[in-house]
KOLROTI-285166 format. One record per residue (C-alpha): residue number from 1; x, y, z. Coordinates in steps of 0.001 Angstrom, whole numbers, plus 500000, padded with zeros to 6 digits. Layout:
{k = NUM | px = X | py = Y | pz = Z};
...
REM end
This chain:
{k = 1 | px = 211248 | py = 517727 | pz = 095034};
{k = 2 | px = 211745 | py = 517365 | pz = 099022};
{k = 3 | px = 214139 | py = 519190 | pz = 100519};
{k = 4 | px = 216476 | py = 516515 | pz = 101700};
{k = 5 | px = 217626 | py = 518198 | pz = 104858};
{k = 6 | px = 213580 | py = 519534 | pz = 105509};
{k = 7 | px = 211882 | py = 517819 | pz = 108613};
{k = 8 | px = 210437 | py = 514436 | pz = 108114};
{k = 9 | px = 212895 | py = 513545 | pz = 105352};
{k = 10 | px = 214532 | py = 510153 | pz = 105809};
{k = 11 | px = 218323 | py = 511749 | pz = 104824};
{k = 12 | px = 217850 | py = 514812 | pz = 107294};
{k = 13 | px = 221418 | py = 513627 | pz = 109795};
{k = 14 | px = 220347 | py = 512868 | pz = 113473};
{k = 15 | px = 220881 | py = 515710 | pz = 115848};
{k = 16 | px = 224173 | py = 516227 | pz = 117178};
{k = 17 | px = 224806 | py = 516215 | pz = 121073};
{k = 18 | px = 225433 | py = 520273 | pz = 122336};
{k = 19 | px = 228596 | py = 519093 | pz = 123580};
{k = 20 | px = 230073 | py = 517790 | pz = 120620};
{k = 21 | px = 228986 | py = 520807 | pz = 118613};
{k = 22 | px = 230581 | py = 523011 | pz = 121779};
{k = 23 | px = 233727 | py = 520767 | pz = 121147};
{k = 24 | px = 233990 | py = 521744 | pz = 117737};
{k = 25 | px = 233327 | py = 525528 | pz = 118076};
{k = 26 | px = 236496 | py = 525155 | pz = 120607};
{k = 27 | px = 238562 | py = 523074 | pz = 118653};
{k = 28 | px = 238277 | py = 525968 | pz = 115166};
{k = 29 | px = 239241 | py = 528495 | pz = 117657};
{k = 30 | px = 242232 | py = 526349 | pz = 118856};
{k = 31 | px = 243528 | py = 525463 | pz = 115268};
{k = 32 | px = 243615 | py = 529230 | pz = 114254};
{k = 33 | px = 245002 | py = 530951 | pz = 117135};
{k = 34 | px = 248239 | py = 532949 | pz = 116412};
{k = 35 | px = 249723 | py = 531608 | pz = 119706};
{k = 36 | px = 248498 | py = 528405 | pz = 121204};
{k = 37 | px = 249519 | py = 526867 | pz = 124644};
{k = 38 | px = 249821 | py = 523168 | pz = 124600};
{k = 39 | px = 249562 | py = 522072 | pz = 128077};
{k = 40 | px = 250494 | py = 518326 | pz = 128310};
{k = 41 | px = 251919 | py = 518548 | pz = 132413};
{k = 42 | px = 249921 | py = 519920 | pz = 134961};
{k = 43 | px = 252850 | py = 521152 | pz = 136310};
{k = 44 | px = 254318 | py = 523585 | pz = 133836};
{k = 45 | px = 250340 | py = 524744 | pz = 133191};
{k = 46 | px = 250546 | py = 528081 | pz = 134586};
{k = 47 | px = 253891 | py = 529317 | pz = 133023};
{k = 48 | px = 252826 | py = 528176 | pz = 129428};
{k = 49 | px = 249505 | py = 529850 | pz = 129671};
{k = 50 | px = 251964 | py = 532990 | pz = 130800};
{k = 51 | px = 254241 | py = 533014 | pz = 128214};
{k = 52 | px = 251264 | py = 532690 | pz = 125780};
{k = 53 | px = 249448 | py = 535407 | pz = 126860};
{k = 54 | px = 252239 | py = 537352 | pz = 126674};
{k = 55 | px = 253440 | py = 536648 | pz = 123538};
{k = 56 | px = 249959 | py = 536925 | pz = 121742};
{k = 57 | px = 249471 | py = 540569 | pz = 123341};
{k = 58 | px = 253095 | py = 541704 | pz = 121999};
{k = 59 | px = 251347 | py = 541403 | pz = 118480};
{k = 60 | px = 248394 | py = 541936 | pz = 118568};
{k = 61 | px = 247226 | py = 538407 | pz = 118102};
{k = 62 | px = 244977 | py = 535497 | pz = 119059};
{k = 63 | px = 245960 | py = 532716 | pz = 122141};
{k = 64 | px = 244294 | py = 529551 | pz = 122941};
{k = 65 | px = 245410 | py = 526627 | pz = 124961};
{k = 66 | px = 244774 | py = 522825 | pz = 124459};
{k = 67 | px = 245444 | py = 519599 | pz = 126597};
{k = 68 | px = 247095 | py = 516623 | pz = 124457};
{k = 69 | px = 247929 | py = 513705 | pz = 126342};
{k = 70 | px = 248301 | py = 509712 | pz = 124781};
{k = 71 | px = 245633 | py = 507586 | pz = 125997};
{k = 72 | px = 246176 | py = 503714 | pz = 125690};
{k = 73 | px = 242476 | py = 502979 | pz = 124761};
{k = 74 | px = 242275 | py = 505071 | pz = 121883};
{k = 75 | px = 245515 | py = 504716 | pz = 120164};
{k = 76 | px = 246905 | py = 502064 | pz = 117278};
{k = 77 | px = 250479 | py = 501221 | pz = 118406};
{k = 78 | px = 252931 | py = 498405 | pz = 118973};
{k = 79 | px = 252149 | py = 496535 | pz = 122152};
{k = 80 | px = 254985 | py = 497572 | pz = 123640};
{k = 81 | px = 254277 | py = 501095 | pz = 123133};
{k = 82 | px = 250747 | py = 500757 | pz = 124989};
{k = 83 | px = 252405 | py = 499094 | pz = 127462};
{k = 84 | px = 254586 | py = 501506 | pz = 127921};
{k = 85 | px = 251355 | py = 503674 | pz = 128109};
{k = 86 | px = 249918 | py = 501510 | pz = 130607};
{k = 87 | px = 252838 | py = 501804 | pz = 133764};
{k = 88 | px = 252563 | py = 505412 | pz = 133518};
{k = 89 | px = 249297 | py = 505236 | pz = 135384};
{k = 90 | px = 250611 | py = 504443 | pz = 138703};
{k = 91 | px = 252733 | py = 507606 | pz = 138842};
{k = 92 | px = 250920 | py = 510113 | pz = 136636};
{k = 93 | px = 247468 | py = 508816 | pz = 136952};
{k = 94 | px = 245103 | py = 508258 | pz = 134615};
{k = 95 | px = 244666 | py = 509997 | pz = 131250};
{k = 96 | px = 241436 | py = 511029 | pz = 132414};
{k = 97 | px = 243179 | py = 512251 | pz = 135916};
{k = 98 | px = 246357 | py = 513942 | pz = 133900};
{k = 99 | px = 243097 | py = 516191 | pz = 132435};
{k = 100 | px = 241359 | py = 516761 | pz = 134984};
{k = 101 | px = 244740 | py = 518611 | pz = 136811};
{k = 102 | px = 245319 | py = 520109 | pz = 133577};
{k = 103 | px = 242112 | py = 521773 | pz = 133718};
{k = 104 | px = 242434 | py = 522753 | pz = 137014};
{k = 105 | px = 245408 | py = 524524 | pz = 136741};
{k = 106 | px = 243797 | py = 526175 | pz = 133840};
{k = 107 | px = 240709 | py = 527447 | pz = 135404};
{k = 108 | px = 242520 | py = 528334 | pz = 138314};
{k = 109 | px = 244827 | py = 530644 | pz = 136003};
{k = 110 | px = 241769 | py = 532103 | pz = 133898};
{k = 111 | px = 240303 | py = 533179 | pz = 137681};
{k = 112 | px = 243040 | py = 534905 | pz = 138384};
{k = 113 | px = 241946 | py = 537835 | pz = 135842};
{k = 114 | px = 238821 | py = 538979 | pz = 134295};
{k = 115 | px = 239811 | py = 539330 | pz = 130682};
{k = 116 | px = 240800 | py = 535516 | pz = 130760};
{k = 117 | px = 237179 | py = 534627 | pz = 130864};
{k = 118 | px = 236668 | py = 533943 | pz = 127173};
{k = 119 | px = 239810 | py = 531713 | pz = 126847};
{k = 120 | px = 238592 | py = 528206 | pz = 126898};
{k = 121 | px = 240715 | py = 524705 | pz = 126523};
{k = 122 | px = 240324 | py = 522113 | pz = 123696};
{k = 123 | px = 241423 | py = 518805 | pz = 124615};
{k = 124 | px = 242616 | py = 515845 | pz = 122471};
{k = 125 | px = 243623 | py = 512406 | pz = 123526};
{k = 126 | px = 245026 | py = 509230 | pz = 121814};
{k = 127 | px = 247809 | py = 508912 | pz = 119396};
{k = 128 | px = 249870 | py = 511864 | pz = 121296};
{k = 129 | px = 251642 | py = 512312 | pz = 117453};
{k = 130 | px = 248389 | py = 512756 | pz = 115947};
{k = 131 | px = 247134 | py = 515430 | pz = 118722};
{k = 132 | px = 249893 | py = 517497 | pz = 118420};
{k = 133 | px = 249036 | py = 517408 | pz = 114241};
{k = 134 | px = 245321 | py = 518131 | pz = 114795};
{k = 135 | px = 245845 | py = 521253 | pz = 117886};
{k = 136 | px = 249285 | py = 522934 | pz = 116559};
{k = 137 | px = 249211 | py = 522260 | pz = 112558};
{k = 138 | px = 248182 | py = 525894 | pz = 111957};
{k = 139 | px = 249329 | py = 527909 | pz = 114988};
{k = 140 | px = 252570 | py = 530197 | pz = 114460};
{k = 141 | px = 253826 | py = 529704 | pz = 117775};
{k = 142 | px = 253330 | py = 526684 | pz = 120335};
{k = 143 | px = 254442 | py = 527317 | pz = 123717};
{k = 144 | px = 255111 | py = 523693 | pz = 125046};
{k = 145 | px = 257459 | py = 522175 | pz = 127951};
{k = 146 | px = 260267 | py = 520661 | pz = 127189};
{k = 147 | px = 260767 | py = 518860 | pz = 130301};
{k = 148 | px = 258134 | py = 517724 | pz = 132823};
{k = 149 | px = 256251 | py = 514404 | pz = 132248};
{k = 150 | px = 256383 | py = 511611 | pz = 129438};
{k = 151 | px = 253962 | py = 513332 | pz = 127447};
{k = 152 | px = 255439 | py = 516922 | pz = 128054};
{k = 153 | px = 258582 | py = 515443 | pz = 126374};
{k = 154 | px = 257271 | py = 513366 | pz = 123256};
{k = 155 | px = 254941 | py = 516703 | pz = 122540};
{k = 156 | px = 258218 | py = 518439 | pz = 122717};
{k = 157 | px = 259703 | py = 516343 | pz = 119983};
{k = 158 | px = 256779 | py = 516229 | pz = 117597};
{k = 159 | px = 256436 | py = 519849 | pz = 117493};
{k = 160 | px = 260451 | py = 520125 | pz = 116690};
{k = 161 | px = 260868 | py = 517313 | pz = 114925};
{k = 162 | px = 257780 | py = 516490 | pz = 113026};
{k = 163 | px = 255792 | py = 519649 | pz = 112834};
{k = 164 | px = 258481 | py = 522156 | pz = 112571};
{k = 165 | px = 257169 | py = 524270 | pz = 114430};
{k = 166 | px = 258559 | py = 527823 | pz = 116458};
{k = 167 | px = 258174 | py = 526617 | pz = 119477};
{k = 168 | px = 258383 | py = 528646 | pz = 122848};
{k = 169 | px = 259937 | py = 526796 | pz = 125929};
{k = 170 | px = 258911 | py = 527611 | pz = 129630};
{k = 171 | px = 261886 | py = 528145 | pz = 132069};
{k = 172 | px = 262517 | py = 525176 | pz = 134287};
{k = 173 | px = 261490 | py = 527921 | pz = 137565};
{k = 174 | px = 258573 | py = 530613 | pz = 137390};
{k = 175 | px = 258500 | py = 533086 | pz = 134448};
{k = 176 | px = 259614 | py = 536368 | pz = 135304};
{k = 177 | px = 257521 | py = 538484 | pz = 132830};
{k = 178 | px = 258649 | py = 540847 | pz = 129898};
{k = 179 | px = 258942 | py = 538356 | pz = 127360};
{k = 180 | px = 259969 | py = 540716 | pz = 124766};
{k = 181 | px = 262253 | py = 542716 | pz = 127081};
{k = 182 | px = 265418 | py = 541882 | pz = 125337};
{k = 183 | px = 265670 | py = 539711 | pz = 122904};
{k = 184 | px = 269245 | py = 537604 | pz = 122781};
{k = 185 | px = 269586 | py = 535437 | pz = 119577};
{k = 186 | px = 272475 | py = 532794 | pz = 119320};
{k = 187 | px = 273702 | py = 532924 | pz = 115696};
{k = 188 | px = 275714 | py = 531265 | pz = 113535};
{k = 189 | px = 274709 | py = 531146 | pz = 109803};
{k = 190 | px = 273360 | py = 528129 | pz = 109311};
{k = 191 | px = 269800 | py = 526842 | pz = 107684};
{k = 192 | px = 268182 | py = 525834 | pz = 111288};
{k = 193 | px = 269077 | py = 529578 | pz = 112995};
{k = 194 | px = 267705 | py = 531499 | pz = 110037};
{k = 195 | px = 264631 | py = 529747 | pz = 110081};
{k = 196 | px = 264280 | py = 530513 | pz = 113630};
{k = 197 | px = 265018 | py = 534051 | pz = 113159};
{k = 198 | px = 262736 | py = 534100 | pz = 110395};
{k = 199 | px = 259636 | py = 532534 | pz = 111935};
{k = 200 | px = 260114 | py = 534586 | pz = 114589};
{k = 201 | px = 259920 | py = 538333 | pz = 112889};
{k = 202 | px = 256819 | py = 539218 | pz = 114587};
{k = 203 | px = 257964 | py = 538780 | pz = 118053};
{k = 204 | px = 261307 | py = 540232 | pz = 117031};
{k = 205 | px = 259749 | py = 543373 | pz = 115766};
{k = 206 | px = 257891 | py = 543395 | pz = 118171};
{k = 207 | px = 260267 | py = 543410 | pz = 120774};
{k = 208 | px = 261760 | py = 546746 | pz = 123048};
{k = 209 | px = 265702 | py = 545343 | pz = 122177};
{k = 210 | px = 267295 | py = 543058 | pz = 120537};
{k = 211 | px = 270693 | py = 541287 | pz = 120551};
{k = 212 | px = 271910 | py = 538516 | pz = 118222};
{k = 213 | px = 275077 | py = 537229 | pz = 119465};
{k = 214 | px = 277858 | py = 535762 | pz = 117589};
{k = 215 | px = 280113 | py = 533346 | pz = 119592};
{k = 216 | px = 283578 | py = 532440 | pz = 118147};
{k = 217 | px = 283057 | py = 534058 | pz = 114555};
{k = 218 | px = 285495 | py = 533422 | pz = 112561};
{k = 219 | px = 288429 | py = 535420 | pz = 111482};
{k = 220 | px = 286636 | py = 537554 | pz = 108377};
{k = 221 | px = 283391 | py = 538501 | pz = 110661};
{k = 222 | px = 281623 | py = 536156 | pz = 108551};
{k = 223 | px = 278686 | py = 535247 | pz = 111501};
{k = 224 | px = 278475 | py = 538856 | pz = 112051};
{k = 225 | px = 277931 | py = 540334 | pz = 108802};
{k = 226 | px = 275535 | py = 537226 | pz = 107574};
{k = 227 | px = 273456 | py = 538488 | pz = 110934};
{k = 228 | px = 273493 | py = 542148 | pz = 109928};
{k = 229 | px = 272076 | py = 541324 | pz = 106968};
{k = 230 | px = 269485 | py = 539062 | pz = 107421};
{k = 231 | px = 268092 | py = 541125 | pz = 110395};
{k = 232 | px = 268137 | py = 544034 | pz = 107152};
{k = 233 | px = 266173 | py = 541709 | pz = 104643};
{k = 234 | px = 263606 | py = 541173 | pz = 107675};
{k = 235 | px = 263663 | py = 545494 | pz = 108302};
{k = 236 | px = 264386 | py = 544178 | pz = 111814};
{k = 237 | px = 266470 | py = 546689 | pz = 114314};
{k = 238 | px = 269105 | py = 544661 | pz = 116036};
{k = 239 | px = 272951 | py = 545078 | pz = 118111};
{k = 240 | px = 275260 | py = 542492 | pz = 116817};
{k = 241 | px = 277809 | py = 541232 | pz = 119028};
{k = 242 | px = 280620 | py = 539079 | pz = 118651};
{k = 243 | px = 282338 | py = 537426 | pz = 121706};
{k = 244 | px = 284588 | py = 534165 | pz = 121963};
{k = 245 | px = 283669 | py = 531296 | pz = 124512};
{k = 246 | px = 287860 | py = 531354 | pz = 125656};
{k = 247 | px = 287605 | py = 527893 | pz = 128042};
{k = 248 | px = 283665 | py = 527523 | pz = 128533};
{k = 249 | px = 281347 | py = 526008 | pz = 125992};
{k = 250 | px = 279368 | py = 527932 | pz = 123706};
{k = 251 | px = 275726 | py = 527037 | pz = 125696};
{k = 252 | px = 277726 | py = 528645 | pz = 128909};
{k = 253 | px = 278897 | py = 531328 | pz = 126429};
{k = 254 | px = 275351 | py = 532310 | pz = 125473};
{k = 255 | px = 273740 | py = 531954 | pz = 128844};
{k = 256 | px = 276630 | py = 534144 | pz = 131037};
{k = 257 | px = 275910 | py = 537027 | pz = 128349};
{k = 258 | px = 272345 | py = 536884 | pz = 128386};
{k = 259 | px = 273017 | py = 537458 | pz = 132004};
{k = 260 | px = 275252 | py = 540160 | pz = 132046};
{k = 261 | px = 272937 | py = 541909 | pz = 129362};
{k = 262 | px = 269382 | py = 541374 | pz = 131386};
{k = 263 | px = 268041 | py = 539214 | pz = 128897};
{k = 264 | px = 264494 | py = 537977 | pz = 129175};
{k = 265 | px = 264159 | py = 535661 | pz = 126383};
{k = 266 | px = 266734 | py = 533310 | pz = 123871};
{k = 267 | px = 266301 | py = 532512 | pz = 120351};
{k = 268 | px = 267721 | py = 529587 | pz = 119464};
{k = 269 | px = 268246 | py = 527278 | pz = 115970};
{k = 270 | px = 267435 | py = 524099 | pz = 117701};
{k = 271 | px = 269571 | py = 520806 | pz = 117558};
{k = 272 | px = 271511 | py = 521615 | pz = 114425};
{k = 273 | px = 272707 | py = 517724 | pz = 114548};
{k = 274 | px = 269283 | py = 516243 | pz = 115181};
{k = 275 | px = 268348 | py = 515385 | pz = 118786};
{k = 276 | px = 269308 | py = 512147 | pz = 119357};
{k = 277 | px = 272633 | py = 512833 | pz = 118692};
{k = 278 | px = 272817 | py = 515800 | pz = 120432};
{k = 279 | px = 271813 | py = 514033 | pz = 123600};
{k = 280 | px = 274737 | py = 511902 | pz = 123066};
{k = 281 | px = 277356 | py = 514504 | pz = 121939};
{k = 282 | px = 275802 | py = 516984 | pz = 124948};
{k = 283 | px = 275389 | py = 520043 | pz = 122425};
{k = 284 | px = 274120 | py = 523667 | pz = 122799};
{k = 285 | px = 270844 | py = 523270 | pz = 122464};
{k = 286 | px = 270390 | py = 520433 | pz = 125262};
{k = 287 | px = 272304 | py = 522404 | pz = 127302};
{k = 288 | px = 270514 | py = 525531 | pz = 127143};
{k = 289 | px = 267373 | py = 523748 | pz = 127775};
{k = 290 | px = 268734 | py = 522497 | pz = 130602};
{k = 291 | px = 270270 | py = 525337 | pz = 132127};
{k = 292 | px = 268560 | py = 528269 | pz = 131327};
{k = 293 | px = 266153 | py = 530308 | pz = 133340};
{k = 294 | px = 264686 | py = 532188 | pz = 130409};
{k = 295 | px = 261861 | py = 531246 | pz = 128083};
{k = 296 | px = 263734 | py = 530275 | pz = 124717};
{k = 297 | px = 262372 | py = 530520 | pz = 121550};
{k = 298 | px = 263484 | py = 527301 | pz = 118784};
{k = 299 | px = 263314 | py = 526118 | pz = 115512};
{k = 300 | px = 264750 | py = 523115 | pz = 114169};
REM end
C-alpha cells in the first residue's frame, strides 16, 4: 500500500506558505508563556512589555507578547457593533495601522537590549472576545491596560470578566521598576481577594516584602486573622496590618499607605460587585485604577 502522505500521492496536503507555518510556531510559544503581554494600544506598549519582563524574571518563567485588536472585516456581530467598529478608524486608524504602531513600539523596545532578541509578537485580529480566548486562555498572568483605547478597554474586560484571568495593570504614567519590591495586598475575606491572593503565590513568594493590609476590620480582628492564615496555607511570609479609613474612602485608604510604605505594586480582588455596577456606585476597584501610580495586580 502507498504511503498516503509519500510524494505523488493524490491525499499528500498542499504545501503550506513559510509564513503561516512561522505564524504558528509564534502563536504555541504565545499560548504557553507563563507571563504574556497583551498589547492592544500602542500607547501603553512599552510599560506592558516592562512589567512583563519583569514579572517573568522574578520566577523564573517564560514572557511573550501578542497584539489583539477587533477588525470589522473579519468579525460576526450585530451591525451596530461593526459600526461601531467602523468610526473608530478616523481617530485610531486602521486595524492594520493600530498594528503596525503596535509593532513598532515593540521592536523599538526589543532594540533597546540584546537579550530581547528572541521575544517575538503573535498577532490576532477579529472578534476582539475571541482573541483574547485564543492568546491568554493558558497564560498565568496577562499584563493588559486598563485604560487607553477602545480595544485596550474591552480586552480589559474579557480577561476579568470572561477569562478570569490574574491580570497585571500598567500605571497610568511610566513604570518605575521593582515590581516585586513590596508587595501591598488590600484584603478583606471575601471569595474574589482570595483568589487573587491565590493566583498570585508565585509572584508573592517571590517577592523581597510583603504587606496585606486590612482597612476597617472589624471589631474581633476577623480580616486580620483570615489573612494570617491564608498567607500560612500558601507558606507565604507576610506583615499584616490593620488601619481604619477615619473620613477618606477605602481606595484613598489603600493608596495613601502604599505611599507612606514605598510600595511598588497592589494586589487587588477586583470589582467585588461586578463592573458595571461598580462604575455606577464609584467603588474601590475603579478608583484604584484610576488613581494609582503603581502596577496592580487583580482578580475578579
Amino acid at each position: 500500500m502507498n504511503n498516503p502522505l509519500s510524494n505523488g500521492s493524490p491525499r499528500k496536503p498542499p504545501p503550506r506558505q513559510a509564513g503561516v507555518i512561522f505564524a504558528d510556531h509564534v502563536h504555541e510559544v504565545t499560548v504557553h508563556a507563563d507571563v504574556l503581554a497583551l498589547l492592544p494600544d500602542p500607547a501603553t506598549v512599552r510599560s506592558c512589555l516592562e512589567i512583563a519582563e519583569d514579572a517573568a524574571g522574578s520566577v523564573d518563567g517564560t514572557m511573550a507578547a501578542a497584539h489583539v485588536g477587533a477588525d470589522p472585516e473579519k468579525m460576526i456581530a450585530a451591525p451596530e457593533e461593526i459600526d461601531l467598529q467602523m468610526l473608530r478608524e478616523h481617530d485610531e486608524g486602521s486595524p492594520r495601522e493600530r498594528l503596525e504602531r503596535v509593532t513598532r513600539a515593540f521592536e523599538e523596545w526589543k532594540q533597546e537590549r540584546p537579550g530581547r532578541n528572541s521575544l517575538l509578537l503573535d498577532d490576532c485580529r477579529g472578534d476582539l472576545n475571541r482573541c483574547v480566548t485564543t492568546e491568554c486562555h493558558e497564560t498565568a498572568l496577562v499584563v493588559a491596560p486598563c485604560h487607553g483605547n477602545l480595544d485596550a478597554r474591552d480586552a480589559f474586560h474579557d480577561l476579568l470578566f470572561n477569562e478570569h484571568k490574574l491580570v497585571l495593570a500598567p500605571p497610568r504614567g511610566p513604570y518605575a521598576g521593582d515590581l516585586l519590591g513590596h508587595v501591598v495586598i488590600g484584603w478583606k475575606p471575601h471569595e474574589h481577594a482570595q483568589r487573587a491572593v491565590v493566583a498570585s503565590r508565585r509572584w508573592l513568594a517571590a517577592a523581597d516584602r510583603v504587606t496585606v493590609l486590612c482597612v476597617n476590620d472589624k471589631p474581633d480582628g476577623g480580616y486580620q486573622f483570615t489573612a494570617r492564615e491564608l498567607l500560612t496555607q500558601l507558606g507565604l511570609d507576610g506583615h499584616v496590618i490593620a488601619v481604619s479609613s477615619g473620613s477618606r474612602s477605602v481606595g484613598e485608604t489603600i493608596l495613601d499607605f502604599a505611599t507612606s510604605a514605598k510600595a511598588t505594586c497592589l494586589l487587588i480582588g477586583a470589582f467585588k460587585h461586578g463592573y458595571f455596577l461598580e462604575l455606577l456606585l464609584g467603588r474601590v476597584t475603579r478608583y484604584l485604577l484610576s488613581h494609582s501610580a503603581l502596577p496592580m495586580m487583580m482578580k475578579h
